[in-house]
Wavefront OBJ file of the C-alpha trace (Angstrom):
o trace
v -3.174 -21.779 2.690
v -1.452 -22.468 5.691
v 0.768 -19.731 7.055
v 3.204 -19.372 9.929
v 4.144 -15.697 11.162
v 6.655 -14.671 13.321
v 6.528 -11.643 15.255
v 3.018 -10.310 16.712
v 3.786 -6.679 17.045
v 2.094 -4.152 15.158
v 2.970 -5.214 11.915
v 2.543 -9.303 12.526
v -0.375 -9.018 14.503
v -2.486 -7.128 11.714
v -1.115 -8.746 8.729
v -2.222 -12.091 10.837
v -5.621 -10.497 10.733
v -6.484 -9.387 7.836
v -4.935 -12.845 6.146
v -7.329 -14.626 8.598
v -10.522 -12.677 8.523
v -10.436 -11.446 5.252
v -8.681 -14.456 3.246
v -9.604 -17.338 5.353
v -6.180 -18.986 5.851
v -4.772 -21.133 7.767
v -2.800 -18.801 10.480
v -0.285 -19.497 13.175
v 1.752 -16.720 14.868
v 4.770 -17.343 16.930
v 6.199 -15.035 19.402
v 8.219 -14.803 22.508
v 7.029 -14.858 26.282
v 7.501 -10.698 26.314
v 4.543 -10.634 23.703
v 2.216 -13.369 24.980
v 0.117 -10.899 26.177
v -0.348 -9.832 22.279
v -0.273 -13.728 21.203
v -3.296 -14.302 23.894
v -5.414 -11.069 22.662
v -4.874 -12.499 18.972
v -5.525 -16.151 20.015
v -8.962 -14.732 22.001
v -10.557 -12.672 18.807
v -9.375 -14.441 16.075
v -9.723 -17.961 14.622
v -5.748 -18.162 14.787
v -2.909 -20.757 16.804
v -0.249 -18.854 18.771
v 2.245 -20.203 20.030
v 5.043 -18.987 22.380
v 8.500 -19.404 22.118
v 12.157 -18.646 20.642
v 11.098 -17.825 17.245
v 13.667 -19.277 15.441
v 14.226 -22.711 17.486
v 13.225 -25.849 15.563
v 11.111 -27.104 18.011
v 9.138 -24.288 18.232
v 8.590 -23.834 14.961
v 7.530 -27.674 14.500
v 5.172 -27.226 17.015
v 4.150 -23.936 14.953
v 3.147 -26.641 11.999
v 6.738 -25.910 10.173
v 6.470 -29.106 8.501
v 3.514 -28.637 5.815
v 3.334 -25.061 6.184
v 2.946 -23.224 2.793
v 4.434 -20.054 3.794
v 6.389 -18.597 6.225
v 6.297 -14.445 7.019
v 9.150 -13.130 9.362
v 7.728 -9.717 10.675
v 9.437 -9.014 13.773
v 11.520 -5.838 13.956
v 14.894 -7.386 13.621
v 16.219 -8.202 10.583
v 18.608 -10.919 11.460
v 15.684 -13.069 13.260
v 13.650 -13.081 10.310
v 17.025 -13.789 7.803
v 17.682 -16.593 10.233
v 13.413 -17.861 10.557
v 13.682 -17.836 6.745
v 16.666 -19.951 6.824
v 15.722 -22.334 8.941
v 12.423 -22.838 7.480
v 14.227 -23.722 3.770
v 17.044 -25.786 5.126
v 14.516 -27.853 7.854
v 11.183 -27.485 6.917
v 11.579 -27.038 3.364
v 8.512 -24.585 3.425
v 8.137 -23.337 -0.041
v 7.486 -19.669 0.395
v 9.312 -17.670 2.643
v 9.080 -13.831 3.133
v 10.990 -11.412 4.994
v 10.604 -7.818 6.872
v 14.305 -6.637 5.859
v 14.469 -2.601 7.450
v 18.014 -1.889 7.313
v 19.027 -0.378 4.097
v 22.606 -1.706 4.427
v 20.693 -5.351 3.667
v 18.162 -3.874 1.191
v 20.879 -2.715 -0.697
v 22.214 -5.797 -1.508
v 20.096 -7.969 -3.155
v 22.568 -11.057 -4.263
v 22.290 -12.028 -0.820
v 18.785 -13.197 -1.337
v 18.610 -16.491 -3.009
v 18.742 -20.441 -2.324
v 22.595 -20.429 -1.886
v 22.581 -18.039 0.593
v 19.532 -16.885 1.990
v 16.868 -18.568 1.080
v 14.212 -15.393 0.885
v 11.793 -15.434 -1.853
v 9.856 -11.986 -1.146
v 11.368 -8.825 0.984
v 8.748 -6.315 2.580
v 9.701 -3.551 4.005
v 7.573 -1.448 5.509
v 9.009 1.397 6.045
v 10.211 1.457 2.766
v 6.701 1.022 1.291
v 5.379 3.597 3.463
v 8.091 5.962 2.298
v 7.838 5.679 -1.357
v 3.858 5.969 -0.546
v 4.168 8.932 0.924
v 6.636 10.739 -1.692
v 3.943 9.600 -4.057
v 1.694 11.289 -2.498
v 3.424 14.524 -2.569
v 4.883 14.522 -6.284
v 0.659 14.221 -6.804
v -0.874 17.155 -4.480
v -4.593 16.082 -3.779
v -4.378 12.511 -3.872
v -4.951 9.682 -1.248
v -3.349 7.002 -3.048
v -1.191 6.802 -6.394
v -0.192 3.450 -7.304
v 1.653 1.973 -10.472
v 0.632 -1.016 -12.646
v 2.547 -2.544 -15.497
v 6.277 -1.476 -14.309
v 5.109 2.397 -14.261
v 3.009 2.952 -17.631
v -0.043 3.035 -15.823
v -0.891 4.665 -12.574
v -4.486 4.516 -10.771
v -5.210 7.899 -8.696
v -7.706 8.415 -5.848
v -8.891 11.874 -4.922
v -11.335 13.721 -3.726
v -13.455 16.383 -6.113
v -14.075 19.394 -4.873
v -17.102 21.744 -4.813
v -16.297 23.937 -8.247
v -14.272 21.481 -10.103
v -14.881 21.123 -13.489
v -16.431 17.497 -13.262
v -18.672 18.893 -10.151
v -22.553 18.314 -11.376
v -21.283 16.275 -14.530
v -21.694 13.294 -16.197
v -18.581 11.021 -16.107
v -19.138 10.782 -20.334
v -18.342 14.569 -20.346
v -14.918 13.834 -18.846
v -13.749 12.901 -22.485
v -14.891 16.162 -23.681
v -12.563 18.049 -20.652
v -9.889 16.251 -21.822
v -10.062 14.790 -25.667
v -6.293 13.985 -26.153
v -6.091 11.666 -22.783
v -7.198 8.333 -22.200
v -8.408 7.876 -18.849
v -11.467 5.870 -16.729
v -13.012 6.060 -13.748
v -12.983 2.686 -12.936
v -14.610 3.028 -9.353
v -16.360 6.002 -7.298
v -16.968 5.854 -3.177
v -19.703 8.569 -1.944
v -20.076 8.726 2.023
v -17.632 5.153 1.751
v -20.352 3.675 -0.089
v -19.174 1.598 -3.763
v -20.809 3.641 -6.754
v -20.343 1.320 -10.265
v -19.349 4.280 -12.871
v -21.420 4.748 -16.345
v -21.725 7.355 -18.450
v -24.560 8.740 -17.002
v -23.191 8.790 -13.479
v -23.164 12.568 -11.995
v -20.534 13.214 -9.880
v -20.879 15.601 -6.630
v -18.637 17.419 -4.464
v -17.020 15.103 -2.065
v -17.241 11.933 -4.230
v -13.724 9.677 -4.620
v -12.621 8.984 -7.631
v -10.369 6.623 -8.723
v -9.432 7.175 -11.722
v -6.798 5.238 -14.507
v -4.284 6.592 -17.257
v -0.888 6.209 -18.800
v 1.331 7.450 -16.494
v 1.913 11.126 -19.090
v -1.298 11.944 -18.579
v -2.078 11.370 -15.013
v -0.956 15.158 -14.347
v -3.747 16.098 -16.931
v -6.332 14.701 -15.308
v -5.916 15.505 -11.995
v -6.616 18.782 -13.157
v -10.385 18.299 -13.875
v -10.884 17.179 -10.559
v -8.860 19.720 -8.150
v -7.729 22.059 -10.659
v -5.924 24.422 -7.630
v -3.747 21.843 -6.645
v -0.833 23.499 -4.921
v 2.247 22.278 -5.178
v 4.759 21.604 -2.543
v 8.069 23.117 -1.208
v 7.948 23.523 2.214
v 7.788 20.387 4.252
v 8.136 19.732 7.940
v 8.637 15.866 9.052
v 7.966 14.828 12.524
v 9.912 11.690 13.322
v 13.352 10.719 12.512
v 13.022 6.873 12.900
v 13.310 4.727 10.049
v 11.026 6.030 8.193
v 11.847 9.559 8.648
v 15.122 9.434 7.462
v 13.992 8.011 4.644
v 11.525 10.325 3.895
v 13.875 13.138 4.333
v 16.620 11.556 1.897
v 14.097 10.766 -0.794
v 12.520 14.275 -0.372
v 15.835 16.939 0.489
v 17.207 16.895 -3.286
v 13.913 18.436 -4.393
v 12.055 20.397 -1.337
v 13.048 22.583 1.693
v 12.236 19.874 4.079
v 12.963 20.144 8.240
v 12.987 17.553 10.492
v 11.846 17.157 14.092
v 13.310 14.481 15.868
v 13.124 14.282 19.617
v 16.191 12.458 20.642
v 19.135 14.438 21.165
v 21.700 11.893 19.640
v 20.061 10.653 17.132
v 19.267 14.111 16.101
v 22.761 15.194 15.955
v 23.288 11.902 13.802
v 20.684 12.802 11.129
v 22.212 16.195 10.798
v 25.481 14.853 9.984
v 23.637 11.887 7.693
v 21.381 13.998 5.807
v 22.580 16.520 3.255
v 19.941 19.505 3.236
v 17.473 18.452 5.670
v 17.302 21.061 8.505
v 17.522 19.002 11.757
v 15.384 20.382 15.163
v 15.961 18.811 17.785
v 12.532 18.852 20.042
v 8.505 17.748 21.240
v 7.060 17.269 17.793
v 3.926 18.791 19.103
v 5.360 21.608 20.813
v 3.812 24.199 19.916
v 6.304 27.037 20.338
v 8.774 25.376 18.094
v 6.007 25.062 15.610
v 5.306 28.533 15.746
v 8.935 29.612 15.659
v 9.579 27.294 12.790
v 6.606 28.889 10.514
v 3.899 26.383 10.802
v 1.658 28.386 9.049
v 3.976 28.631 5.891
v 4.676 25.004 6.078
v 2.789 23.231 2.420
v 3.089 20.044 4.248
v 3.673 18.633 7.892
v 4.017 14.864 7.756
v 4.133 12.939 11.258
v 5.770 9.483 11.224
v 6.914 8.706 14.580
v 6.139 5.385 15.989
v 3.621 6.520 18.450
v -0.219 7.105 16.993
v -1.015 9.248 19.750
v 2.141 11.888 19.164
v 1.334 11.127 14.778
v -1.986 12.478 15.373
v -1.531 15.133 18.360
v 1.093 16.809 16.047
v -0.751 16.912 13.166
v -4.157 18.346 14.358
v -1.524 20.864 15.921
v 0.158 21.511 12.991
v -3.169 21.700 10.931
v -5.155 24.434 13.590
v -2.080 26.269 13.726
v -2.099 26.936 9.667
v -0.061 23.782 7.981
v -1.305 23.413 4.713
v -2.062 20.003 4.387
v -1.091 16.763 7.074
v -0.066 13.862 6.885
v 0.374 10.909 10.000
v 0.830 7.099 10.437
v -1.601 5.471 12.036
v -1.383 1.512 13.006
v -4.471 1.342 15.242
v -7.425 1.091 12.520
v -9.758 2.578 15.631
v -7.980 5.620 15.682
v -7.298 5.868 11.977
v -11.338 5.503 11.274
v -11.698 8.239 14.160
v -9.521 11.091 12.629
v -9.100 10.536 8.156
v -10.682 13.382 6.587
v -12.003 15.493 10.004
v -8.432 17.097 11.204
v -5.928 14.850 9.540
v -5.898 15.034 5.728
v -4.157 11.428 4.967
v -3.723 8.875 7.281
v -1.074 6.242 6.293
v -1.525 2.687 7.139
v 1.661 0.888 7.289
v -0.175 -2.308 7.272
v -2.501 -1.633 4.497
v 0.595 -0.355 2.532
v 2.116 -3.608 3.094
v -0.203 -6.264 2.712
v -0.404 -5.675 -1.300
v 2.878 -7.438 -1.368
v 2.070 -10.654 0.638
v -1.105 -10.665 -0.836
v 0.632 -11.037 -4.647
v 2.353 -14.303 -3.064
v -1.129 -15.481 -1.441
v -3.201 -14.646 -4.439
v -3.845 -17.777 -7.402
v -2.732 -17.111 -11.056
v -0.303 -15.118 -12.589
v -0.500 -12.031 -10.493
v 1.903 -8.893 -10.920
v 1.051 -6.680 -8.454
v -2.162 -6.138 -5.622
v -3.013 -3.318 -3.686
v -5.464 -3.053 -0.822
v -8.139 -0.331 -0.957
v -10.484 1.719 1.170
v -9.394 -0.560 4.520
v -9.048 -3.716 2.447
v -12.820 -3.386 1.269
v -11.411 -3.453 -2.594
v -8.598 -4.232 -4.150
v -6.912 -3.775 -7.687
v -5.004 -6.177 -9.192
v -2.337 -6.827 -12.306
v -3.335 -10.329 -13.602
v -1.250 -11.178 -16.486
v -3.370 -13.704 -19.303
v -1.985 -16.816 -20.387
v -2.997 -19.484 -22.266
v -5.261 -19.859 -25.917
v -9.457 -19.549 -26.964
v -9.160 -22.941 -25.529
v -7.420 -23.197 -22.091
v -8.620 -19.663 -21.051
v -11.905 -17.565 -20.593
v -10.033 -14.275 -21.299
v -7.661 -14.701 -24.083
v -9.531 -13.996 -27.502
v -12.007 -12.399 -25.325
v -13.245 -8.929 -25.981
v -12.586 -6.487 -23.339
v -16.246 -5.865 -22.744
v -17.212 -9.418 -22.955
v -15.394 -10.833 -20.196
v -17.573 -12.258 -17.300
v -16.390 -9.871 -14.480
v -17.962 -10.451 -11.292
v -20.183 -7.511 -9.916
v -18.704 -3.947 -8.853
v -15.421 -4.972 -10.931
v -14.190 -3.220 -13.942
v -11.234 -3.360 -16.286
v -9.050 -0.439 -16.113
v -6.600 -1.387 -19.063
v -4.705 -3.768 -21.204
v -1.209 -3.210 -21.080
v 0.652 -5.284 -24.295
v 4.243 -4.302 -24.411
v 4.352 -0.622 -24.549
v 0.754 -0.238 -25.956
v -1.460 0.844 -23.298
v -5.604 0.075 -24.221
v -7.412 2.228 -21.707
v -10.806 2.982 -23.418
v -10.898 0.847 -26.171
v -13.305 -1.795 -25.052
v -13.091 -3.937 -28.405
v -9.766 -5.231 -27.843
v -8.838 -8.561 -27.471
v -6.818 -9.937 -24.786
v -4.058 -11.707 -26.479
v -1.724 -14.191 -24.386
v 0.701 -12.079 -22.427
v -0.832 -9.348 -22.241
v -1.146 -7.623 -18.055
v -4.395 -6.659 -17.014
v -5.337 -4.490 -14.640
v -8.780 -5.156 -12.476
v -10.316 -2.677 -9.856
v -12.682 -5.072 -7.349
v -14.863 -3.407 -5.679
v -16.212 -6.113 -2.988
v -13.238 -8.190 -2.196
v -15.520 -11.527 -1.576
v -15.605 -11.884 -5.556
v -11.814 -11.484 -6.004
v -11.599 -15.465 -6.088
v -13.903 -15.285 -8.857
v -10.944 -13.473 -10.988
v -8.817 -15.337 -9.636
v -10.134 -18.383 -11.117
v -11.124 -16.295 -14.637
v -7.682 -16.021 -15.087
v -6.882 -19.496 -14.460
v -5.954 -22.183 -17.439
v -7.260 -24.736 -17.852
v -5.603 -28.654 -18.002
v -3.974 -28.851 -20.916
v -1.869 -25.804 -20.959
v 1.793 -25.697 -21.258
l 1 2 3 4 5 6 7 8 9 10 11 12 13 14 15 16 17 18 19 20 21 22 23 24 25 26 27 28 29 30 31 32 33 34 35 36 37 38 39 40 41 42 43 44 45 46 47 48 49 50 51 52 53 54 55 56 57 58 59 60 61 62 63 64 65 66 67 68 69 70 71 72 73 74 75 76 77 78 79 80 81 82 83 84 85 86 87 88 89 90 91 92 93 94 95 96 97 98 99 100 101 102 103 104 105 106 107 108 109 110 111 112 113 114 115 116 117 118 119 120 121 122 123 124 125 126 127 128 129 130 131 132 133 134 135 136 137 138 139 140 141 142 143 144 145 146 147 148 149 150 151 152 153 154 155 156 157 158 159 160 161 162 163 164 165 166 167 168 169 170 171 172 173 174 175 176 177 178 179 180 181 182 183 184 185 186 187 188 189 190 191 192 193 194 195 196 197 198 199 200 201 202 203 204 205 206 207 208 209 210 211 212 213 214 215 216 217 218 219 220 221 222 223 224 225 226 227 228 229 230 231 232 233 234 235 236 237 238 239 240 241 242 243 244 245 246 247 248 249 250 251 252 253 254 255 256 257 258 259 260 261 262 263 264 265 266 267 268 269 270 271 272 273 274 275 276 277 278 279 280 281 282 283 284 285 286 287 288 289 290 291 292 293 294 295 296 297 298 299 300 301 302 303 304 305 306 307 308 309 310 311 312 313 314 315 316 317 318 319 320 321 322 323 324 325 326 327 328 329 330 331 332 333 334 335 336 337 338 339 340 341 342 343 344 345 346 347 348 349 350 351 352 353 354 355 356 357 358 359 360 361 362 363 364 365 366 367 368 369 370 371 372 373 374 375 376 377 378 379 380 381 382 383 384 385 386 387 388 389 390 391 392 393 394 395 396 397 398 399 400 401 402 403 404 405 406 407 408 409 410 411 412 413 414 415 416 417 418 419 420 421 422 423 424 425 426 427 428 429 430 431 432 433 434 435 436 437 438 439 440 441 442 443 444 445 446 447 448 449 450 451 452 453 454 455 456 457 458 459 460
């Protein structure tokens, strides 16, 4: 596919690498002269065109390959450039799929604005958006790493870790049905030292293993009990950052938790204390440490940095962790840094860009597919693939479950048909229509799914 993107900051420049690297497209990414330094670093370690310029000019665009481009992704950090990249590319170019980084809620908000009348923007990511509702996820389930929703919310995959003591530690995944005999759930992948471990029935699972782990949304709660059955949860939480995302967090979290927020800037401060309802506003150093201390760092369930500096996101938190926070939380964009400090003295380190690509990659993908999410650094993925088709013009419909010719280290999770959720029963048959949801471990045989999913000529 070939794909123009515009803007090569953070966001542009590592969406433009994993879609290169990883999905072997086509890639061009256009930026002005301030960021040619970024556009010549990308241009120098990646099989990529970059070209410099006024992103939204016509001419620079053309020479950008506007004119049988496939898709075009607006990712700077203004809003308006990438309504107005998006609009040019429809009304000029005529590029068929166009997709926009919208930030400002007071755009989000309105979503009649978004169509071929007016602007022409088939897909809106927005990061911090993504990263927000990621994060709340994350603390409605204490002990998880990543929560994610299939099938318009009645069926959520879980990742966590198990713990030494838990009552799976030293068992056989089989027995898991004997923990919990009313609730249909599977294992449908397990990492041990980041290494891809197909479940059975006979596998054994040990102390520090991830799970991942699928079940009707009711009994999620259920089963996260046989793997951390301590979990604490939450009340107290301290955010460092009030950016975009930060005030975000802070509205979607100060209806339900004591939350307190540290933002450094002395007006905007004073603006999020008169935005936000009961968020406690400090002005201050996010890592200082006597405004920690005074503020009960110790008592504090969670301390969640989200500035837009790495180096302050994980200074703050290894802070707020060796002074006594219970668990932390930081953004990271640099992957070097992110590989450096997950799981040592940062709990959870958010990817923005991992968070992200899920959507694009639901526009890139072939076949019907719902949703995507990227995995363990984009080393797996699990996908929502909805079947169409008859016996004749597809390879899964009239299928058995178990029958289906999944490509190694991938594993069906569940058949969602309506309201009917199949988890365990591995005699159904997919019937036409019906969402399916596929874990991958190795994502060089996703385009085998892909094309499983497929119909054949013929179908209408």
């Amino acid at each position: 596919m070939k794909i123009i993107i515009i803007g090569a900051d953070h966001v542009g420049a590592s969406i433009a690498r994993i879609l290169e690297v990883e999905e072997g497209n086509d890639i061009t990414i256009v930026d002005t002269e301030e960021r040619r330094k970024e556009l010549d670093d990308l241009q120098n370690s990646l099989n990529i065109k970059t070209v410099v310029g006024e992103v939204c000019y016509p001419n620079v665009l053309t020479e950008a390959g506007a004119d049988d481009a496939d898709m075009l992704i607006a990712l700077t950090a203004v809003d308006e450039i990438n309504m107005l990249a998006c609009q040019i590319a429809a009304t000029i170019f005529h590029i068929p799929t166009k997709i926009a980084r919208i930030r400002a809620n007071e755009y989000l908000a309105h979503t009649e604005l978004y169509n071929p009348i007016h602007l022409p923007i088939d897909v809106i990511v927005s990061p911090e958006q993504t990263v927000t509702k990621h994060i709340k996820k994350l603390i409605e389930y204490p002990g998880s790493f990543q929560v994610l929703d299939f099938a318009n919310g009645k069926v959520k995959l879980i990742a966590m870790e198990v713990y030494e003591g838990s009552p799976l530690d030293g068992h056989t995944l089989r027995t898991l049905k004997q923990h919990i005999p009313n609730v249909k759930a599977k294992v449908v992948a397990i990492y041990r030292q980041d290494r891809a471990i197909f479940p059975t029935g006979d596998t054994v699972i040990q102390p520090g293993d991830d799970l991942f782990f699928l079940a009707p949304s009711g009994d999620i709660r259920e089963v996260m009990k046989e793997m951390q059955p301590a979990y604490k949860k939450m009340k107290r939480i301290v955010i460092a950052g009030g950016g975009h995302i930060g005030k975000r967090l802070a509205e979607a979290l100060e209806d339900k938790y004591q939350v307190k927020l540290i933002e450094y800037d002395s007006k905007r401060a004073q603006n999020l204390s008169e935005t936000l309802h009961n968020t406690v506003v400090l002005q201050g150093d996010v890592s200082d440490q006597e405004l920690l201390r005074e503020e009960n760092i110790d008592r504090i369930d969670l301390f969640c940095s989200v500035t837009n500096n790495d180096e302050a996101n994980i200074i703050s938190t290894m802070l707020a962790k060796r002074m006594g926070a219970g668990r932390v939380m930081a953004i990271v964009n640099n992957p070097a840094y992110a590989d450096l400090v997950e799981g040592r003295e940062i709990d959870t380190v958010i990817s923005p860009q991992q968070t992200t690509l899920g959507a694009l990659l639901t526009h890139i993908r072939r076949g019907d597919i719902e949703a995507v999410y990227s995995l363990r650094k984009g080393a797996a993925e699990a996908l929502e693939l909805t079947a169409h088709g008859d016996s004749k013009t597809s390879k899964v419909v009239g299928q058995a479950v178990d029958k289906l010719p999944l490509p190694p280290g991938s594993t069906i999770g569940a058949v969602v048909r309506g309201d009917e959720v199949f988890v365990l029963e591995k005699e159904v048959i997919v019937q036409s229509g019906d969402h399916v949801i596929i874990f991958v471990s190795d994502k060089k045989y996703i385009s085998q799914v892909e094309a499983l999913f497929q119909v054949s000529f013929g179908f209408i």
